[in-house]
Every structure is written in structure tokens, then in C-alpha cells.
C-alpha positions in Angstrom: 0.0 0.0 0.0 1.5 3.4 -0.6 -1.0 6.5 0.8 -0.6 10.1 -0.1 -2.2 13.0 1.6 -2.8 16.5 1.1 -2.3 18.7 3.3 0.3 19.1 6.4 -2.1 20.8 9.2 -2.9 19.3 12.3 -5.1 16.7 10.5 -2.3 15.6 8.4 0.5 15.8 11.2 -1.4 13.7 13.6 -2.3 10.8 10.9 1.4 10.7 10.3 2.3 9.5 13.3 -0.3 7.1 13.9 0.4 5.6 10.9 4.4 5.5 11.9 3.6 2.4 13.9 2.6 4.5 17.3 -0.1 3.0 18.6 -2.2 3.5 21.4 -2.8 1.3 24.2 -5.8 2.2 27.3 -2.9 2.6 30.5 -3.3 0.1 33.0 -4.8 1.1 36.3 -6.0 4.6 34.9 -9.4 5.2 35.5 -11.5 7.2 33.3 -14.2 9.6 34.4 -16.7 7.8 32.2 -18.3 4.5 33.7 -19.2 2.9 31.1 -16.1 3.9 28.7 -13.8 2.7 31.4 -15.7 -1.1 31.6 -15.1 -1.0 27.8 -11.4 -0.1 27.6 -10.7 -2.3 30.3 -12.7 -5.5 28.8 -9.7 -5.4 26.0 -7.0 -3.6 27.5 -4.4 -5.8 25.8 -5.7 -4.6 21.7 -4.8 -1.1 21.0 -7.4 1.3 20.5 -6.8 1.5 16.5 -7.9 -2.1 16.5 -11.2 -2.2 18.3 -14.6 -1.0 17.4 -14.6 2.3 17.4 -18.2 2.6 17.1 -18.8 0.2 20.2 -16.0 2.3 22.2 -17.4 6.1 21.0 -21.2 5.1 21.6 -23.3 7.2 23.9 -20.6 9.9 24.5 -21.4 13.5 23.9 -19.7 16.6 23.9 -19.1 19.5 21.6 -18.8 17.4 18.1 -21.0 16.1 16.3 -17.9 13.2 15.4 -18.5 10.0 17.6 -14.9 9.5 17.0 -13.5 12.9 17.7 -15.5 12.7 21.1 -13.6 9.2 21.7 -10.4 10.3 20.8 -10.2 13.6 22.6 -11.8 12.3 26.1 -9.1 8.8 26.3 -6.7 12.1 25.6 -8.0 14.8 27.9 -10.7 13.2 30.0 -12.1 16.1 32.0 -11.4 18.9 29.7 -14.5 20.5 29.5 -15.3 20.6 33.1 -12.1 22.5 33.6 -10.4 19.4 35.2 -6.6 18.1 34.1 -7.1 14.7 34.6 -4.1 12.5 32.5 -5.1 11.0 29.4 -5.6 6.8 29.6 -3.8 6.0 26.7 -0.2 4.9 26.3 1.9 5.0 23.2 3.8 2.3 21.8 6.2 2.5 18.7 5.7 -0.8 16.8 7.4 0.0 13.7 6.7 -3.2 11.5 3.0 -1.5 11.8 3.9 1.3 9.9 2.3 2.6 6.5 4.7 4.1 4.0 2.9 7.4 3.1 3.2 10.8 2.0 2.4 14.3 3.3 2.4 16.8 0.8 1.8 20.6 1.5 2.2 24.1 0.4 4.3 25.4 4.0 6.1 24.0 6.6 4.2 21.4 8.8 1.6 23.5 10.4 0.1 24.3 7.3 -2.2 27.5 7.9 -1.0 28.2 11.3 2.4 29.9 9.5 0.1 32.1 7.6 -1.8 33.6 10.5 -0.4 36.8 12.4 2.2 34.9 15.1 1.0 37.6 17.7 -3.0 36.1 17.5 -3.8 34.3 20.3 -5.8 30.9 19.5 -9.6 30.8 20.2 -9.3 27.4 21.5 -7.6 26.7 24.9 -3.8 26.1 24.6 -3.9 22.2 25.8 -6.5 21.7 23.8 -4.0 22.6 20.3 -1.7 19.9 21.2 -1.1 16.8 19.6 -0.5 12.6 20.6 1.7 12.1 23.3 3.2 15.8 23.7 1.2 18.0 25.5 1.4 21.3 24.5 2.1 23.2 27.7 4.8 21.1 28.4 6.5 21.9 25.5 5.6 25.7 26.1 7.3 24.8 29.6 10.4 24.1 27.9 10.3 27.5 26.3 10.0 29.1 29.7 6.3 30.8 28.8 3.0 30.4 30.5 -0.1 30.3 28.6 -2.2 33.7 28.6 -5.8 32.9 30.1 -5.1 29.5 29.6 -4.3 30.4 25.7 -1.5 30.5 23.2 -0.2 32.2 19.9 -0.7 31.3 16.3 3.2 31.5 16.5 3.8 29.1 19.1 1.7 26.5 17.7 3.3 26.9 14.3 6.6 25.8 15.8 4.9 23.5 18.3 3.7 21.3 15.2 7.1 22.1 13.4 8.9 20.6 17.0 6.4 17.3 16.9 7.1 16.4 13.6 11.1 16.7 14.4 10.8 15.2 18.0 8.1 12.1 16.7 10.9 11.1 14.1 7.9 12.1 10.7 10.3 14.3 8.8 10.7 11.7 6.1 7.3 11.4 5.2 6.6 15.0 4.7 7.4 17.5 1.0 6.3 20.7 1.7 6.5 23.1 -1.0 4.5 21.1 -3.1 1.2 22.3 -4.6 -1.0 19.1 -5.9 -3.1 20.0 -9.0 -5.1 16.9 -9.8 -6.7 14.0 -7.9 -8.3 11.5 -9.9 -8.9 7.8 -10.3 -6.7 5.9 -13.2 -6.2 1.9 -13.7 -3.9 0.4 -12.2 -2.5 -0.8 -15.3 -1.5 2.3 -16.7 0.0 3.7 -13.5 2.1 0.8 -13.9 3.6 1.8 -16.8 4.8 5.3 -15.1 7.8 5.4 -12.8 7.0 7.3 -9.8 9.1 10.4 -9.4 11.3 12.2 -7.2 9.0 12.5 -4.1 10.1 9.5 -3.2 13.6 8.8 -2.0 13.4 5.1 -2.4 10.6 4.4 -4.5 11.0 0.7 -4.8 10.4 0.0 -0.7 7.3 2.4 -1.1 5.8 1.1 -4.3 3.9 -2.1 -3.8 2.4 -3.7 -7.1 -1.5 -3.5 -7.6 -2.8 -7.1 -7.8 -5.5 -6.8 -5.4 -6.7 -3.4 -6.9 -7.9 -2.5 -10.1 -7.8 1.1 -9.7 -5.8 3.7 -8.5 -5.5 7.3 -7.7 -3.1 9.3 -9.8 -1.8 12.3 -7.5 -0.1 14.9 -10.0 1.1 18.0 -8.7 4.4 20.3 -9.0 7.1 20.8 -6.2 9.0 24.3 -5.9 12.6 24.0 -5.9 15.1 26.3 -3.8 16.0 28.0 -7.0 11.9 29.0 -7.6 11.9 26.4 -10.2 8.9 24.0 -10.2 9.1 20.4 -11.1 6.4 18.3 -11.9 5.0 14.9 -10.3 3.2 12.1 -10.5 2.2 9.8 -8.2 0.2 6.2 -7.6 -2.0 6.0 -4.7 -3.9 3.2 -3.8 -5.2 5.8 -1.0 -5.7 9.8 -0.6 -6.5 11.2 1.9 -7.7 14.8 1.5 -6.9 17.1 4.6 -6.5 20.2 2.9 -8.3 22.7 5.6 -10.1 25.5 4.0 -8.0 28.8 5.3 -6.8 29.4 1.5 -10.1 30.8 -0.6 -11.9 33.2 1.3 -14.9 34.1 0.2 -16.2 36.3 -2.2 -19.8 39.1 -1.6 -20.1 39.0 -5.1 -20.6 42.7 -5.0 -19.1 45.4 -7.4 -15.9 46.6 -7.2 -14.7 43.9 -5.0 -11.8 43.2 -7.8 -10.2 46.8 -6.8 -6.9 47.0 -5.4 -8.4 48.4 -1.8 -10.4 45.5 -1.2 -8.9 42.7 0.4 -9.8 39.0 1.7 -7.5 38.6 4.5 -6.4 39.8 7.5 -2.9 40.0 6.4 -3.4 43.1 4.3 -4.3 45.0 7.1 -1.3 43.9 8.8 0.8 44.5 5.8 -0.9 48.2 5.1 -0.3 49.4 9.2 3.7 47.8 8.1 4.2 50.4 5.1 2.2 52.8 7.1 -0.4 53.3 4.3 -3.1 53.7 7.2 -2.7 54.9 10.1 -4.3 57.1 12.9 -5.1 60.1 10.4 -6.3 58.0 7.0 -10.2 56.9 6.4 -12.0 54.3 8.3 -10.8 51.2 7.5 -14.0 49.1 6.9 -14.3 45.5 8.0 -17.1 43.3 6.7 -18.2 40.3 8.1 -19.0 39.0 12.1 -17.0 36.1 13.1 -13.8 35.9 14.9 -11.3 36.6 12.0 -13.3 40.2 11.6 -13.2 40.2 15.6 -9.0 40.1 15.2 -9.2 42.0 12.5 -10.9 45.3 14.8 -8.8 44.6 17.9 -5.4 44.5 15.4 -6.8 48.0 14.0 -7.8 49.0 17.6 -4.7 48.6 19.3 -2.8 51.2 16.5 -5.7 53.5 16.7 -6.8 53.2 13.1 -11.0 53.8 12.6 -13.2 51.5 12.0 -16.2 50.8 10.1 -17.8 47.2 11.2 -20.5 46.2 8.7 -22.8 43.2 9.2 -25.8 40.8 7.8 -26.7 39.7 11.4 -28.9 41.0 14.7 -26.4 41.5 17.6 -28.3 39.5 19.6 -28.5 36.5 17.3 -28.0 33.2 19.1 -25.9 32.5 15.3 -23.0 34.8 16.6 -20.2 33.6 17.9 -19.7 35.7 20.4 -22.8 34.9 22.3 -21.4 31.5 22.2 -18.4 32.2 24.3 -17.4 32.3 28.2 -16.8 35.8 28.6 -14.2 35.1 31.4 -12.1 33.2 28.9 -12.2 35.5 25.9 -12.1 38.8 27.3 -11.0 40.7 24.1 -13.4 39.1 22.0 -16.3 39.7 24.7 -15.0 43.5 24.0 -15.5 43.3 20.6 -19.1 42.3 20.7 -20.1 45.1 23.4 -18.4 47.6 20.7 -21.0 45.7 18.2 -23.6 46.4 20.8 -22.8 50.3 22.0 -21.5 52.0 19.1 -23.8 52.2 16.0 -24.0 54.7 13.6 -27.1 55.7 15.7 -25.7 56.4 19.1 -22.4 57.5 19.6 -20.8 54.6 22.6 -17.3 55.2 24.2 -15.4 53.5 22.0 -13.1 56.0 19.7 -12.6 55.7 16.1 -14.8 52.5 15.6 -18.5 52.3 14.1 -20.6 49.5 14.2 -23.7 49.1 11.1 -25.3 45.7 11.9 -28.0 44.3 9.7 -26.3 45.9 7.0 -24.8 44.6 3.9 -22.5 46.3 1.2 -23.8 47.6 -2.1 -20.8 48.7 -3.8 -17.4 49.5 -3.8 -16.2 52.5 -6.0 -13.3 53.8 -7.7 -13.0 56.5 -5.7 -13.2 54.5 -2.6 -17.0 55.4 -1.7 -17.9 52.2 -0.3 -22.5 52.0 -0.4 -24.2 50.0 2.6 -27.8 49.1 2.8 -29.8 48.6 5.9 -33.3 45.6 6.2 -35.1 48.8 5.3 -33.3 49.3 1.8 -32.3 52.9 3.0 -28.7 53.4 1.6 -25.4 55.4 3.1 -22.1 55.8 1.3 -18.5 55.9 3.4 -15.4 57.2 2.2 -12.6 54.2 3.2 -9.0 53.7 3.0 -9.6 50.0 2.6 -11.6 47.2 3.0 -11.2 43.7 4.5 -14.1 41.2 3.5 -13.6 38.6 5.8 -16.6 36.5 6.3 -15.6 32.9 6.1 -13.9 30.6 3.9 -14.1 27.6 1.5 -11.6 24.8 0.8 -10.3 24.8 -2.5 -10.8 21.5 -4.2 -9.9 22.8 -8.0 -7.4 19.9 -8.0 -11.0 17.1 -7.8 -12.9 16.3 -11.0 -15.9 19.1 -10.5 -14.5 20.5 -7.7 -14.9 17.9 -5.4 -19.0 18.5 -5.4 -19.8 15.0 -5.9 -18.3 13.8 -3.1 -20.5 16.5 -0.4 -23.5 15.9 1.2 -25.7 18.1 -0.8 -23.8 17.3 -4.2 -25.7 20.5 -5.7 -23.6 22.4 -3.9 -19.8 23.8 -3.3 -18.4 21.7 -0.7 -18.6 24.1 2.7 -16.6 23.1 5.8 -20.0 24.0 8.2 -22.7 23.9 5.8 -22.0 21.3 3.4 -19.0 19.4 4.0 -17.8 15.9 2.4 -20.0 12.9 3.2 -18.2 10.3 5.0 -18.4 7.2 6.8 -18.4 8.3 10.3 -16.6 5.8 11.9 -13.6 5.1 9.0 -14.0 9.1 7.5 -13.8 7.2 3.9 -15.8 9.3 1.3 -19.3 7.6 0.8 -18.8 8.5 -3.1 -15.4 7.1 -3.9 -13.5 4.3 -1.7 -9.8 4.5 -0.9 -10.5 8.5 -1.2 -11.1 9.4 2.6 -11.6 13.2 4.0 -10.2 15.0 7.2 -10.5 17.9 9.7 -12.9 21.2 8.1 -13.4 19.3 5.1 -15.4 16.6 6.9 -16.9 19.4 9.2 -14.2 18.8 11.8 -13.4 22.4 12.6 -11.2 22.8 15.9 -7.6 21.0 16.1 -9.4 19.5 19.0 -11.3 17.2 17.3 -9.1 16.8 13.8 -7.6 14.3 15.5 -10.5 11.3 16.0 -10.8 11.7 12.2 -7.4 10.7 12.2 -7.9 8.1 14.4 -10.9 6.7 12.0 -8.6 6.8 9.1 -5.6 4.9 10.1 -7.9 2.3 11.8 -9.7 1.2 8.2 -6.3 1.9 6.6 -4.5 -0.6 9.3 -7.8 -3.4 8.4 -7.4 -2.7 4.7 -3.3 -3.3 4.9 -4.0 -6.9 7.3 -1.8 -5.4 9.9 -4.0 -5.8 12.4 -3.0 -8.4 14.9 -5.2 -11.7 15.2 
């Protein structure tokens, strides 16, 4: 078997290993807070995890997944998490190295994947421990770096090196290209991939490449990898398994609006970051206006509050909407985002609040944007108001992009009239293996398969290398 994925986040890092030979094992004499999870682990204490029923072990657990297996994996890992306790997690790892599946873990960055493209100074919506991977807990490795965690939180920076550290300390190096951009995914016979050598992403090709009598069909992985010299070389490779884990953090998206092409409009909170660099805003230029209500907008107005550049906040929703997720959160544990939302609340165009340089408009939407950088809002009540701007940041959510599927990947999502979206249409999968219900040996991880907090990437990976170990008889008796 030779198994490529796509994609080096979280999801990708964590399959990795488990498909490294580390396997994990329930720790004798630890006791789990569940009852009826702890009868189960201990009536086969002796077969690792990856080889039991995951159904039978995840079944009547609940918690803030929809994922039976994510809700498996992350309580045998963290078993009191969400009641603020710190019990140890009741698994043990074992390296068993004639277990292993050779595979590949292609990406664009380092390992990390989004996290190095996010401000390094942003602190993490999740819970520091909770961004940690197998068998290295994060704030121990923080420990090591001498830093505490900030209300029990950490920076996109530090887990960009954390996961760079894990795949170093966890031995995974060899299995992972980065700087290579995959362009097409798509199902071939076996007999003509057999007729192709594979090319350089392998170092020893022969050890990786096992022939295909049992399968008639194959995925053909091509793709280009960018050379220190800026060159890029093509490849192709034979996969009798993909696994798709590409995230979604690279294709915002769009309004659809006029004038969203224009060189002042922008998609990502980078550009804002990059403008306040070269000083083309600052405390005496236009509002900078900010579209959109979750917590990338949120980071967006604290980043522009803290260097005392205006603001205009436009958005669709109610304040009070139940939707928001700000009235989702524990106001004790995200204090600056609590701020944000009582800025939403207090300072509409209406009624001046006590908040400088920031103006809320919600239930608004944008019209237009102009060449002169007269940006036209409409509230429910179709009344209109133009605002001159410096720039603007649309930055309402995002979509994987799947260009590199035939159609896009549509087929393969639940509602397969749709664009695959990570919350509101995302890949339909078998929940207990995460294999795509429309094409076998093509399986689907973390936002893609609606798995959207590192958190809970990691059962998905858990699902994955479980069929894969069944499928490659390396299961023991």
C-alpha cells in the first residue's frame, strides 16, 4: 500500500504519526471519568485502540462534536477537559514499527500548514492544551520555552513551531514534502500507472511502491514541487489511497458585490497587517472598513484598535443572534473578543458609545465599492449610506479549494448540488472510518469533513488509520 495525503495541518501531522507504527494502548490502572467507557477499555486492555470497534467504544458519548470518534479520541486524551479538570489522558503510546504505512504528506508550508500564515502575535480561540497533539502535550513543550499560557491560551506563533517541534521530536520528517502544490486527484487503472515510474517525491521508490494485484484502480496524484531556486518540477504519483486534509483557510470568500476586484479590497487579515507595516493607514487616513461577524473580523478590529486606526464594522446579522459567535463564548475566557461584541452592541452609527474611532452598522450589507473609494451600505429597510474608506477587508468565512477534484470535489459533499462548505455542506463520509461515501480509498479530514477545531481533527485521524491498518491486514489476530 502506498498512501498520499494533502495537506500538512494538524489533521495531516497527527495521521502521520499514527500511521508511523505508534499506537495506542488504554494505560493500565488509569481510571477514566466515564463508567461505562472505562468497563469498555478495560474489557480489552491488551488490543490497542486502533484495533477495536470504534463505534462500540465512542457510543453514547457526547460533547461539543457532532464526530462519535473525535468525542472518543479527545476524552481517552483529555478526560475532563470540559469541566475544567486536568485529569491525564488513559492511553499509552507504543512504537511498533513493523505496523507502519509508508505514506506521503504533501503541503504548500512548513508542517503546520495555515498556522504559519496567520499573524504569530494572535492568540488561538481554543484553549492552549486543547492545540496539542498525541503524546506531547502542548504546555509542556511551552514549559520548555519558559512561557505560561495567557488565560489558559496560546499564539498562532507558538503553535506553528509546536507542530514544526512534533514532527522533528516524533521522528515524521521523512514522510513529509512541503513546497508542493498538488493539481489533480483523480482515479486511473492500475495498469497504466504501472507503466509510469514514480518520481522524485520518493527517496526510495522501490520500498514504497507495492504492485496492484489486489486493486484495479488507483488514484493518480499529480502536482508540482517548488525547488530552492523558484523552479517547479512536476509529479506524479500512484496511490492506492488519498486522503484529503487540505483545511479551508486558502479561498476566502467572495460578496459578489461590485468593485470587490479593486486594489483596496482585500480578503484577508494579512493586508491589514501588511498596510499598518508600510504605514499606508494609520491614525489620520479613512476608516478602514471590515465586513463580516466572526472571529477573523473580531482580530481584525482589535489588530486595527490597538494602532488606533478607525473603523467601520458592517454586518448581515442581529447582535443578539444566538448565530454569533460571540454569544457562544465564556466571557471570562475570551475577554477581548467579549470586547469586541459590546463595541458591536454600544457603538452604532445611531448612538455615539465610548469607543473612539470605531462604528458599528449591523443588519447591513455592502452595495458597492467604488473607484474612488466610496464604499455604499444598505440597511433591512433598503435605506442606503455611502462611506469614504481607506480599505476594506471582506472577511466572512472561507471555502476549501478542491480545483485539484474532477468538479470540484462537489460530488463527493453531502448536498452534491452544492460547493463543498466546511460548516454547511461538507464531504460525506463514513463516520466511523472518514472514507468518502462516493469514492473508496479517497477518505476526507479535519474542516473538510466538518471537523473544525484541532481539538477534534484528531479522531478523524484516528478513524482513518484504523480502516487503513484493516485494509493493509496489519492488524493483529
Amino acid at each position: 500500500i502506498i498512501l498520499v495525503f494533502s495537506g500538512n495541518g494538524p489533521s495531516g501531522i497527527c495521521l502521520s504519526y499514527l500511521l508511523s507504527g505508534y499506537t495506542p494502548y488504554f494505560k493500565r490502572h488509569s481510571l477514566h471519568p466515564h463508567p461505562i467507557l472505562q468497563r469498555k477499555l478495560e474489557e480489552a486492555a491488551e488490543v490497542s485502540v486502533l484495533d477495536q470497534d470504534l463505534e462500540y467504544l465512542s457510543e453514547g458519548l457526547e460533547g461539543r462534536s457532532h464526530s462519535p470518534v473525535a468525542l472518543l479520541f479527545d476524552t481517552l486524551q483529555r478526560p475532563d477537559t470540559d469541566f475544567g479538570g486536568t485529569a491525564e489522558s488513559v492511553l499509552t503510546w507504543w512504537h511498533e514499527p513493523d505496523r507502519a504505512i509508508p505514506h506521503l504528506v504533501l503541503g504548500r508550508n512548513a508542517p503546520g500548514g495555515a498556522w504559519h500564515s496567520i499573524e504569530g502575535s494572535m492568540v488561538t480561540l481554543s484553549r492552549g492544551e486543547w492545540m496539542g497533539l498525541p503524546d506531547l502535550p502542548f504546555k509542556e513543550w511551552l514549559k520548555q520555552k519558559r512561557r505560561g499560557l495567557k488565560n489558559n491560551r496560546a499564539t498562532a506563533e507558538d503553535i506553528a513551531q509546536y507542530y514544526q517541534h512534533y514532527v522533528m521530536k516524533k521522528g515524521l520528517q521523512k514522510n513529509f514534502r512541503c513546497g508542493t502544490v498538488v493539481t489533480s486527484v483523480r482515479k486511473v487503472s492500475a495498469d497504466s500507472s504501472s507503466n509510469h515510474t514514480q518520481k522524485d517525491l520518493q527517496e526510495d521508490s522501490n520500498s514504497l511502491w507495492n504492485s496492484h494485484e489486489k486493486s484495479t484502480e488507483v488514484f493518480q496524484v499529480d502536482g508540482f514541487f517548488k525547488t530552492v531556486e523558484g523552479d517547479k518540477e512536476p509529479f506524479s504519483i500512484y496511490a492506492e489511497n488519498v486522503v484529503l486534509a487540505t483545511g479551508t483557510y486558502d479561498n476566502p470568500t467572495w460578496l459578489g458585490v461590485k468593485g470587490e476586484n479593486l486594489s483596496y479590497v482585500h480578503h484577508q487579515l494579512s493586508a491589514l497587517e501588511e498596510a499598518v507595516k508600510n504605514s499606508s493607514v494609520g491614525i489620520m487616513s479613512d476608516p478602514v472598513l471590515i465586513v463580516g461577524a466572526g472571529l477573523t473580523a473580531a482580530d481584525a478590529i482589535l489588530f486595527a484598535h490597538h494602532c488606533n486606526i478607525p473603523v467601520i464594522h458592517v454586518f448581515r446579522r442581529r447582535v443578539t443572534d444566538p448565530g454569533l459567535i460571540f454569544n457562544q463564548l465564556p466571557k471570562m475566557m475570551y475577554p477581548e473578543y467579549h470586547k469586541v461584541h459590546q463595541m458591536m452592541k454600544e457603538q452604532t452609527a445611531a448612538c455615539a458609545g465610548p469607543y473612539e474611532r470605531y462604528i458599528s452598522l449591523p443588519e447591513h450589507h455592502v452595495l458597492s465599492f467604488g473607484k474612488d473609494k466610496k464604499c455604499i451600505f444598505q440597511d433591512k429597510n433598503g435605506c442606503q449610506k455611502a462611506y469614504k474608506i481607506s480599505m476594506a477587508l471582506v472577511l466572512t468565512g472561507s471555502n476549501p479549494n478542491l480545483s485539484f477534484l474532477p468538479n470540484d470535489g462537489i460530488d463527493l459533499a453531502m448536498d452534491s448540488d452544492q460547493p463543498v462548505n466546511p460548516k454547511r455542506n461538507p464531504i460525506d463520509v463514513d463516520p466511523f472510518t472518514y472514507e468518502c461515501t462516493q469514492e473508496k480509498g479517497l477518505y476526507a479530514l479535519g474542516p473538510l469533513a466538518g471537523d473544525n477545531f484541532v481539538r477534534f481533527v484528531q479522531g478523524g485521524a484516528l478513524a482513518v488509520a484504523s480502516s487503513l491498518l484493516k485494509k493493509a491486514n496489519k492488524n493483529p489476530p
